[in-house]
C-alpha positions as CSV (number, residue, x, y, z in Angstrom):
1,X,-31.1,173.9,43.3
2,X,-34.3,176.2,44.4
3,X,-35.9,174.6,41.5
4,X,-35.1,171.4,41.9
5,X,-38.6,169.9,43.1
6,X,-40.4,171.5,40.5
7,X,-38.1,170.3,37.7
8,X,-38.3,166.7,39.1
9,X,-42.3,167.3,38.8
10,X,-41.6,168.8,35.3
11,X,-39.3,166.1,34.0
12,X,-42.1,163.4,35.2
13,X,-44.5,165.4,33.6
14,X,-42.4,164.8,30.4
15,X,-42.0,161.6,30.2
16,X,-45.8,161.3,31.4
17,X,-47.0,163.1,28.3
18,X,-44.7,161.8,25.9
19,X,-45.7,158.4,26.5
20,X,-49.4,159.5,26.2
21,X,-49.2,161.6,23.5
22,X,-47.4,158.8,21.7
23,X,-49.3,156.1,22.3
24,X,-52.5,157.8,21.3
25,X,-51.5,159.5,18.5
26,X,-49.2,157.1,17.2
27,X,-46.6,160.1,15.9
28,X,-43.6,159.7,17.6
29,X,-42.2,163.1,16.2
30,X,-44.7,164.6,18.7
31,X,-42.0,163.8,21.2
32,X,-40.3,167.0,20.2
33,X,-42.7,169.4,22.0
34,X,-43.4,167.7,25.2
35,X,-40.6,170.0,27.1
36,X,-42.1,172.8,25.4
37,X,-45.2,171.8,26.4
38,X,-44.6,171.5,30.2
39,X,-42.6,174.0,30.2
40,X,-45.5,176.5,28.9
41,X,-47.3,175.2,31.7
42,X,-45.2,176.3,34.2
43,X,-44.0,179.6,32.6
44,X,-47.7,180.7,31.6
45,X,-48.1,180.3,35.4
46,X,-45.1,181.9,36.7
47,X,-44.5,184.9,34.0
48,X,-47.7,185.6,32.3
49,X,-48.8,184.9,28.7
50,X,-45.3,186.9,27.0
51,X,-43.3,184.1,28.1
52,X,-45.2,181.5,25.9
53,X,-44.5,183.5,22.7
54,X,-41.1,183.0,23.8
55,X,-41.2,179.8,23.6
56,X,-43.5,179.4,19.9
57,X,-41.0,181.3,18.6
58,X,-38.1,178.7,20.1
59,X,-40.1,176.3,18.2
60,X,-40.5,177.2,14.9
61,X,-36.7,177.9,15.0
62,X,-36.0,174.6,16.3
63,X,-38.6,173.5,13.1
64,X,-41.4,171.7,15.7
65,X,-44.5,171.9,15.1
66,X,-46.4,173.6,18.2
67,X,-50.0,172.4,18.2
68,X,-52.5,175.1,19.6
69,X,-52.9,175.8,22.8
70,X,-56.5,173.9,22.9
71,X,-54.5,170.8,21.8
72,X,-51.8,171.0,24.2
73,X,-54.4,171.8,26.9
74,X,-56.3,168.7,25.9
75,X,-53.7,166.2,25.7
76,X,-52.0,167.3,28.9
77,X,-55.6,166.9,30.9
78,X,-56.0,163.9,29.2
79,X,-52.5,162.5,30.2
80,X,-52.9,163.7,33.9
81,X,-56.2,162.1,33.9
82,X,-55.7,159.1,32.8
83,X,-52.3,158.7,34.8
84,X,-54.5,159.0,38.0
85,X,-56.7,156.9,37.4
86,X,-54.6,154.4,36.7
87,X,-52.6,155.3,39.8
88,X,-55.7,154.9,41.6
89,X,-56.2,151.4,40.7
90,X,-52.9,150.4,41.5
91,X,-52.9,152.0,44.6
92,X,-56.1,150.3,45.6
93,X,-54.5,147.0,44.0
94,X,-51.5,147.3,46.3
95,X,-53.2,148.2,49.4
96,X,-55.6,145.1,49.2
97,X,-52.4,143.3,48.6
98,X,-50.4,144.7,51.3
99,X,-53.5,143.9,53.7
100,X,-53.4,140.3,52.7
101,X,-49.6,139.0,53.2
102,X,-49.3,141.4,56.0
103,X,-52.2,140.4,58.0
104,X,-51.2,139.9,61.2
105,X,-48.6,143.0,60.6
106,X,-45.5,141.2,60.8
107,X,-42.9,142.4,63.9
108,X,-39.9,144.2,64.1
109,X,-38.2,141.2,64.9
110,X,-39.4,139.5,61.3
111,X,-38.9,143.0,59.3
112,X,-35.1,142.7,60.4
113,X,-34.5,139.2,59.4
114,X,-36.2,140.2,56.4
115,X,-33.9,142.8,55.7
116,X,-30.7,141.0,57.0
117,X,-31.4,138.3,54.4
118,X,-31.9,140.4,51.6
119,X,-28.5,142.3,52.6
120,X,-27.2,139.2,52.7
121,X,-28.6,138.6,49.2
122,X,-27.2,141.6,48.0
123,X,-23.8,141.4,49.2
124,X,-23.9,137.9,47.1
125,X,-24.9,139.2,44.1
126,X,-22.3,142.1,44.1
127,X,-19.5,139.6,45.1
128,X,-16.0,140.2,46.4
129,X,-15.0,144.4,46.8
130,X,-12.0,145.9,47.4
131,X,-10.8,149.0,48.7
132,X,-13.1,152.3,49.2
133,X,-15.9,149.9,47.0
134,X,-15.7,147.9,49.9
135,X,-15.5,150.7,52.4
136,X,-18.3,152.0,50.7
137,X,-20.5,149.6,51.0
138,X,-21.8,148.9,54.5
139,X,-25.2,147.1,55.3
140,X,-26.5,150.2,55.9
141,X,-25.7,150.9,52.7
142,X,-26.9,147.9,50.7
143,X,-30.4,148.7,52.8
144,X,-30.6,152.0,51.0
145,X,-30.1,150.4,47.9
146,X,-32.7,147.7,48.3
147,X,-35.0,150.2,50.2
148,X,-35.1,152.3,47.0
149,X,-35.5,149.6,44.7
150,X,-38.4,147.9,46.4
151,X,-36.0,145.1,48.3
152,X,-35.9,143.6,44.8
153,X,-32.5,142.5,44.7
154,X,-31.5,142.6,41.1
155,X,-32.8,145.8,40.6
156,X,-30.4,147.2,43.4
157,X,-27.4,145.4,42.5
158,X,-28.0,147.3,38.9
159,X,-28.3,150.7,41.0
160,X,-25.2,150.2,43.3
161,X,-23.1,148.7,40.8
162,X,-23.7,152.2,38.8
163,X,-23.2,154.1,41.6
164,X,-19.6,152.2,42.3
165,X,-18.7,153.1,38.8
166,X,-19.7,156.4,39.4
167,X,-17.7,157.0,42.1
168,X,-14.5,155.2,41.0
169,X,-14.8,157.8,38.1
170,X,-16.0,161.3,39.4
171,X,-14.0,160.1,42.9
172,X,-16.8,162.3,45.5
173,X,-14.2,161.6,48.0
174,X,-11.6,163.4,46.7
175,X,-13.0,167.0,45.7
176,X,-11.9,169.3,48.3
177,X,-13.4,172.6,49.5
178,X,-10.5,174.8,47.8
179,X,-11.7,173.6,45.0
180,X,-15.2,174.5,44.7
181,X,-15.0,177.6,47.6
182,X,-16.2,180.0,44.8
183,X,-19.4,178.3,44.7
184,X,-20.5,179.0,48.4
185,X,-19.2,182.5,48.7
186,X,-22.8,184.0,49.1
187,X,-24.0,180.9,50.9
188,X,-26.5,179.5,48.3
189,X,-26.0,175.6,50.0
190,X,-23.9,175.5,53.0
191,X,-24.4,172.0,56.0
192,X,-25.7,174.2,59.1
193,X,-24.3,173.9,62.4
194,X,-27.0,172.2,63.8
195,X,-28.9,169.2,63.3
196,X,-32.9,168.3,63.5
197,X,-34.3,166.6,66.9
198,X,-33.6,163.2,65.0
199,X,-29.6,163.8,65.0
200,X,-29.7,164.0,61.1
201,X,-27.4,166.5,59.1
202,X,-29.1,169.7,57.7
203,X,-28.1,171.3,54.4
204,X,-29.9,174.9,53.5
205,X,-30.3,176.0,49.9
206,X,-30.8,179.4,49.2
207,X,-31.4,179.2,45.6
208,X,-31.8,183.6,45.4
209,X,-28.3,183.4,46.5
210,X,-27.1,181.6,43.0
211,X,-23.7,183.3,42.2
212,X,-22.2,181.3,39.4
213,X,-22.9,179.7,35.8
214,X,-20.6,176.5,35.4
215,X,-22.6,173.5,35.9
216,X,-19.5,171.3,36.1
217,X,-18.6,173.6,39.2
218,X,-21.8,173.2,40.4
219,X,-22.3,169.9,40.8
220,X,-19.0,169.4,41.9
221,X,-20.0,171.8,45.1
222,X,-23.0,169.5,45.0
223,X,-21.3,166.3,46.1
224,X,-18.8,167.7,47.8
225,X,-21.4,169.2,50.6
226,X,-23.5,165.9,50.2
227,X,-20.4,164.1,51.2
228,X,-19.4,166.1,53.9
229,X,-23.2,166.0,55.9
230,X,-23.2,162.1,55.5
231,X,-19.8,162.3,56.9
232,X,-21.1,164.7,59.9
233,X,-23.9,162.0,60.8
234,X,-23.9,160.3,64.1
235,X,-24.0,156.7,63.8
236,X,-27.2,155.7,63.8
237,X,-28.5,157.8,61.1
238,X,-28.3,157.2,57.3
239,X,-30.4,160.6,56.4
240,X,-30.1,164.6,56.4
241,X,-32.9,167.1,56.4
242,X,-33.0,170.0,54.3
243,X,-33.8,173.2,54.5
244,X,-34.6,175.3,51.2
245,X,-35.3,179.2,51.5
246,X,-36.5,180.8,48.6
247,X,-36.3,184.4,49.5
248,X,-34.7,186.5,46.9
249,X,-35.6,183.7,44.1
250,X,-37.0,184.6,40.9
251,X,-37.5,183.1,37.4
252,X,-34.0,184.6,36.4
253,X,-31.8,182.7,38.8
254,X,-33.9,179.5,38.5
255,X,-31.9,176.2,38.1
256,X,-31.1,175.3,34.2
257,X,-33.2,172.0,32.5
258,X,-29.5,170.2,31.8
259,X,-28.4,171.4,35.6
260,X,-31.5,170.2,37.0
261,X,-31.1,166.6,35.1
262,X,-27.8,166.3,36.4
263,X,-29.0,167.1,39.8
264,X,-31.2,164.4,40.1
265,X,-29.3,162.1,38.3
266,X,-26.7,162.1,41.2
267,X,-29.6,162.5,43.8
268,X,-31.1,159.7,42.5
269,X,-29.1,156.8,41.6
270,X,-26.4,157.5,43.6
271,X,-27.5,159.1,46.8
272,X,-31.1,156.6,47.4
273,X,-32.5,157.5,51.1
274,X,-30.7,160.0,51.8
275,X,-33.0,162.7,51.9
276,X,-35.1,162.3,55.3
277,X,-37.3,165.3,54.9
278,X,-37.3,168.9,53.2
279,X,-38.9,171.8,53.8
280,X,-39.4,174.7,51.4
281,X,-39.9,177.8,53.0
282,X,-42.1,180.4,51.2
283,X,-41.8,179.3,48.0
284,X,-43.7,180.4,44.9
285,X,-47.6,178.9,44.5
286,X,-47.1,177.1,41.9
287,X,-44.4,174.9,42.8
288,X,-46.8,173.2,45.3
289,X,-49.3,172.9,42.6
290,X,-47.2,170.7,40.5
291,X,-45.7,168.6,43.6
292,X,-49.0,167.6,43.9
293,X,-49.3,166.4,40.3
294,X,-46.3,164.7,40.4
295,X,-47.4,162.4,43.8
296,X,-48.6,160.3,40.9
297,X,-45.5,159.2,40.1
298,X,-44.2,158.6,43.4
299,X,-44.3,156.3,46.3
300,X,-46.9,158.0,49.4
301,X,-43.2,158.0,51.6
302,X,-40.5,159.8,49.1
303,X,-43.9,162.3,48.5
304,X,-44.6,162.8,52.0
305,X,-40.6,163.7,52.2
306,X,-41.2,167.5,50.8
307,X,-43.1,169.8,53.1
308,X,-44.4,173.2,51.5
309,X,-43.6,175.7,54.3
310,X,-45.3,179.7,53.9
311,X,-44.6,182.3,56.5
312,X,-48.5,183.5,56.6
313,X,-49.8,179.7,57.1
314,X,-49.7,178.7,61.0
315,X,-50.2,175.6,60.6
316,X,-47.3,174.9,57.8
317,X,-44.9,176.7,60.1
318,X,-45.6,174.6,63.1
319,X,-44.7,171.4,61.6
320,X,-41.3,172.6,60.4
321,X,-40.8,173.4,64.0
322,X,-41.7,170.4,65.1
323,X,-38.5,169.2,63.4
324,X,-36.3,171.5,64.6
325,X,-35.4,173.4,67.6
326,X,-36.7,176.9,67.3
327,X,-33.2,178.7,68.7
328,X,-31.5,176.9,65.9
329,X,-33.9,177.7,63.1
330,X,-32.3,181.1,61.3
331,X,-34.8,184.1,61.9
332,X,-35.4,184.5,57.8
333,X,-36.4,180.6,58.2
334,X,-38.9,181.6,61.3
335,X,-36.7,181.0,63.9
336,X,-34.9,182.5,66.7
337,X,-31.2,182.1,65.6
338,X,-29.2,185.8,64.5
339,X,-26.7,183.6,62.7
340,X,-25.8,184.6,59.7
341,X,-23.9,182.6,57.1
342,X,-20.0,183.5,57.1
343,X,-17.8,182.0,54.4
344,X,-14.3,182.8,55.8
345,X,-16.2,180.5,58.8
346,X,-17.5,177.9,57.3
347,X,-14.4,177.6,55.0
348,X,-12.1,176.8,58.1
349,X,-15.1,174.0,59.1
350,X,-15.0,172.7,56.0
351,X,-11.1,172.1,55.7
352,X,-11.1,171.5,59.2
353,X,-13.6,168.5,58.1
354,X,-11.0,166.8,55.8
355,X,-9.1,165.6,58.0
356,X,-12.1,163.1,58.4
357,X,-11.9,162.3,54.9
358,X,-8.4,161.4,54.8
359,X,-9.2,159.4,58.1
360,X,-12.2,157.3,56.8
361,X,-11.0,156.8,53.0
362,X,-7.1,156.3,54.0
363,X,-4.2,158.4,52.7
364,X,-5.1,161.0,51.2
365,X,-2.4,162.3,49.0
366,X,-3.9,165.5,47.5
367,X,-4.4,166.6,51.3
368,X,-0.7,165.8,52.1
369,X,0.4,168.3,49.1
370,X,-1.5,170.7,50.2
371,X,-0.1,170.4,54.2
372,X,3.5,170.0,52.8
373,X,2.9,173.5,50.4
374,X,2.0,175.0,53.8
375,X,-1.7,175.5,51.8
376,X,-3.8,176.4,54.6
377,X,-1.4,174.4,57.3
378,X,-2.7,176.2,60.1
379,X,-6.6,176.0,59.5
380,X,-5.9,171.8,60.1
381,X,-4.3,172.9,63.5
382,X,-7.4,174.5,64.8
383,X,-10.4,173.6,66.7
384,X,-13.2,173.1,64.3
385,X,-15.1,176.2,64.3
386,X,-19.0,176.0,64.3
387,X,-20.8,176.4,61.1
388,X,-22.8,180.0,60.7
């Protein structure tokens, strides 16, 4: 997970400079070095110039050509180059657009029966549900879905019908803590027992604290925590904050490509708006550097979500503060707080929090079994500890 953002710069670096390179060169076989060619960006940057023989010596295994340096430079300024510019113009296209149908602003009042009516639209389109589809899928819900997809209604359906076949397949609902326990015993991502000063769910990544090599696994512990901080909201909030510490990370316990693809495949498609704001404390240079790059790609509110947070910069640690009460905030994250993260803890909370599962989704008969085997019987009898 620590590097997460960066991949999801890298992979839309990819896809930038494969279309590029494509389209003005015209040889589709070029396509084949675009991840090396990102990925020499990065490395160069991160571990020196070693690295990148690494890497033209994974090529000419793999049998792809690996054009020289100058060309790789060139087409990748190029690509960048022309992608802003373009971005520019359709930034400037959509902000004289948005000051034309919006002036007057409309008011609150009008934005809700906007959105109510393209719920309603939604809900249409997707026709009759049935049991935890149709638990699933709440208004709030349906907004999140046409929120991410620009209201436009067919496009969202698409998104959520995905998502419902998702779920009905890898069942989120139904992985339980025992299950993926190994996966938090160092405390790499674990839901905090606090929440910002909007209410909102906090998940901290420690990606130095990486302790196993199963992606499956992974992911699995993934959902599962996802799951359990949208469970822990109150009810006026659809969103969780984040909290990623890189201390201890290095190149050697970075996130794999194919784990980082899966990652933000299920972030995504099948968890849109979830992610109200994250903060990356002290994190290496260079993943700010290509954040930035990748603002090209995104819309100004899912960019303005990340925050770049460095011990030494005042200013940088002030505004994560301002999001969070400075008692709460774990010392190693500039804060006050002497918690530390205890698994034997946090275990209890989290089977303590299945009972909630089996409460909102129904019957639950994988939880029964475990009751009636007398697995962990008296954790569900006590009072839900706090989270450390």
């Amino acid at each position: 997970m620590g590097g997460f953002f960066l991949l999801f710069a890298q992979a839309n670096l990819v896809a930038l400079c494969e279309q590029w390179i494509v389209g003005h060169t015209g040889n589709a076989a070029c396509g084949a070095t675009i991840v090396f060619i990102v990925t020499y960006s990065f490395n160069l940057a991160v571990l020196g110039n070693a690295n990148f023989i690494g890497l033209r010596n994974q090529c000419q295994q793999l049998k792809v050509v690996f054009p020289p340096i100058s060309q790789l430079a060139s087409w990748l300024g190029a690509a960048i180059k022309e992608e802003s510019a373009c971005f520019q113009v359709k930034e400037s296209s959509a902000a004289m657009f948005h000051r034309r149908t919006n002036s007057p602003q409309p008011d609150h009042e009008s934005s809700e029966l906007y959105a109510e009516s393209k719920i309603k639209e939604l809900k249409s389109a997707i026709g009759p549900l049935s049991g935890r589809s149709l638990m699933y899928c709440t208004d709030a819900c349906f907004k999140r879905y046409l929120e991410a997809r620009n209201w436009n209604v067919d496009k969202s359906k698409k998104m959520l019908e995905e998502t419902l076949r998702w779920r009905s397949t890898y069942k989120p609902e139904e992985i339980r803590w025992h299950e993926v326990a190994m996966e938090g015993e160092t405390g790499k991502l674990y839901r905090a027992g606090f929440r910002d000063r909007q209410g909102r769910s906090v998940l901290i990544l420690r990606p130095g604290m990486q302790n196993t090599t199963s992606m499956e696994n992974q992911m699995r512990h993934l959902v599962y925590l996802l799951e359990n901080a949208m469970l822990n909201l109150p009810p006026d909030q659809e969103q969780m904050a984040w909290l990623i510490d890189f201390t201890g990370w290095s190149i050697t316990n970075n996130v794999p490509l194919k784990s980082a693809r899966e990652t933000i495949n299920i972030l995504q498609n099948h968890y849109p708006e979830r992610l109200g704001i994250a903060f990356l404390y002290n994190p290496p240079r260079v993943f700010e550097a290509f954040w930035k790059i990748v603002k090209y790609f995104l819309d100004n509110k899912t960019f303005q979500k990340v925050k770049f947070v460095y011990p030494k910069n005042k200013d940088s640690v002030e505004l994560m503060k301002s999001y969070f009460d400075e008692e709460n905030l774990p010392k190693e994250l500039g804060g006050k707080s002497t918690m530390t993260y205890n698994h034997e803890e946090f275990s209890k909370l989290m089977v303590h929090d299945e009972l909630k599962y089996a409460a909102f989704w129904g019957s639950d008969e994988k939880l029964s079994n475990l009751i009636a085997n007398g697995h962990s019987a008296a954790v569900y009898n006590e009072t839900p500890p706090e989270a450390r």
